[in-house]
Structure formats: structure tokens, C-alpha cells
N, C-alpha and C positions, 0 to 999 in steps of 0.2 A: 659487770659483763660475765656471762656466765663461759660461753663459749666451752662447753664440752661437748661441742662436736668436732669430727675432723672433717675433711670434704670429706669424703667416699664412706662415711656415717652420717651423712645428713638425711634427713627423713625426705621424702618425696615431695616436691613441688607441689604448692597448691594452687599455682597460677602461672602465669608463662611472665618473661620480663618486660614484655615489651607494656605489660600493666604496672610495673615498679614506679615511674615517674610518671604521669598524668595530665594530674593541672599546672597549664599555664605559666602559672608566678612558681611553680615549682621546677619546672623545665626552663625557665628563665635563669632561676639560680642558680642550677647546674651549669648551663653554659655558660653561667659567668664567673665561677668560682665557687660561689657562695653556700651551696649546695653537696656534700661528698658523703653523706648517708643518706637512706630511708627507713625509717620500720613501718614494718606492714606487720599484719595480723596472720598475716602464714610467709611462706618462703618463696620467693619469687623469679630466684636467680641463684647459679652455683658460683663459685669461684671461679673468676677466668671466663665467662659470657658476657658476651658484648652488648652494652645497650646503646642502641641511637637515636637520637635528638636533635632533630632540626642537619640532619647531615653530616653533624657528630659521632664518634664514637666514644664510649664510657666503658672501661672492664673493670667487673665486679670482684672487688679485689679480697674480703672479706663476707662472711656471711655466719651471724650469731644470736643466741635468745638473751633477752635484757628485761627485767621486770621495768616495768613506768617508776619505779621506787628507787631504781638504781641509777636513772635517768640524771645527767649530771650539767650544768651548763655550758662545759666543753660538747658533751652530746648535742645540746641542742643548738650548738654554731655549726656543729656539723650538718646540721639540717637545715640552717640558715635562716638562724632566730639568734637575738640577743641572749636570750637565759630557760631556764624550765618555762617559767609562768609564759613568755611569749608562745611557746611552742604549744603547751597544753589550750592555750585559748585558743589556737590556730585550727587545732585538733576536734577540741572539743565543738566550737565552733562550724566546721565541717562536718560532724556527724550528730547531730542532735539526737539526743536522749543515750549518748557513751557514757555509762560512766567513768571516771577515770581512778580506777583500782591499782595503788603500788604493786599489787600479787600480779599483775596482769600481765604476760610475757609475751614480749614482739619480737618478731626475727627482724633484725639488724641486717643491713646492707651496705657496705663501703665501697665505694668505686671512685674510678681517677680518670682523667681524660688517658685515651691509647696514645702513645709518644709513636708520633712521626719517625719511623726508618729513614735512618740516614742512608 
């Protein structure tokens, strides 16, 4: 994790959040746990923006670049796969003809369900 930005140094959004989670079985995940990062290919979300999901809310608690090389098994539970290899096939899989470069740097996304005010 490379993480040398701070918020208020983060380069500029290349898409809005509400594009962060998407498909399906991955908005599934999220609502069910199983789910608490994304990487994307640009930046999606700041710190502290809310994403929702089936009526949910989610705040993006984290936001950082990670090469595919540094990419660790723990990463990939966070994305709601068993290890690397399930996540890169999931991946690769979805985008046909990526190829999958350890050099290749995605912004990271960590988010948690928003806790109910007591």
C-alpha cells in the first residue's frame, strides 16, 4: 500500500461514487459483509462520502494507490474473494483482453456500513 496521499492531496475524481460498486454480486457483497474495498482504475470517492446501495448507506473510509503486485490475500477478502488468484480471475474475467501488470496501480477504496445514531 502505497498511500502517499493525504485527503485534501488527492488528485481529482475521475468519476462520481455512485459508479464505485455496480455489479450485482458485488453490491450483494457489500450488503452483506463480505465486501469492504473496491479498486477501480481512477478515484471514485473522497474520504467520508457516502455510498448507497439498495437503501443502505456505506462511508468511504479510506482512499489509496496499490500496484496488482502488492495485492495480498487479505486484499482480496476485502473484496470478497477467497485469495489473489480468485480475485484476478474475477477481474480479468470481466474485462477481456486486461492484462494483469503487477506495475499497474489502482486506487483503493475502504468503506463500512454508517452506524445508526443512537
Amino acid at each position: 500500500m502505497e498511500d502517499q496521499y493525504k485527503n485534501e492531496e488527492l488528485p481529482p475524481k475521475t468519476c462520481s461514487i455512485e459508479r464505485l460498486v455496480t455489479v450485482s454480486q458485488d453490491v450483494e457483497k457489500v450488503i452483506k459483509g463480505q465486501k469492504t474495498a473496491t479498486r477501480r482504475n481512477g478515484r471514485y470517492a473522497d474520504v467520508g462520502e457516502i455510498m448507497e446501495l439498495e437503501d443502505r448507506q456505506f462511508v468511504v473510509e479510506k482512499v489509496y494507490t496499490q500496484t496488482l503486485g502488492e495485492l495480498s490475500d487479505e486484499d482480496a477478502k476485502q473484496e470478497g474473494y477467497k485469495n489473489v488468484s480468485e480475485y484476478k480471475q474475477s477481474i480479468l474475467s470481466s474485462h477481456p483482453g486486461m492484462p494483469w501488470s503487477p506495475k499497474m496501480k489502482v486506487w483503493v477504496h475502504e468503506f463500512a456500513p454508517v452506524k445508526e445514531k443512537e
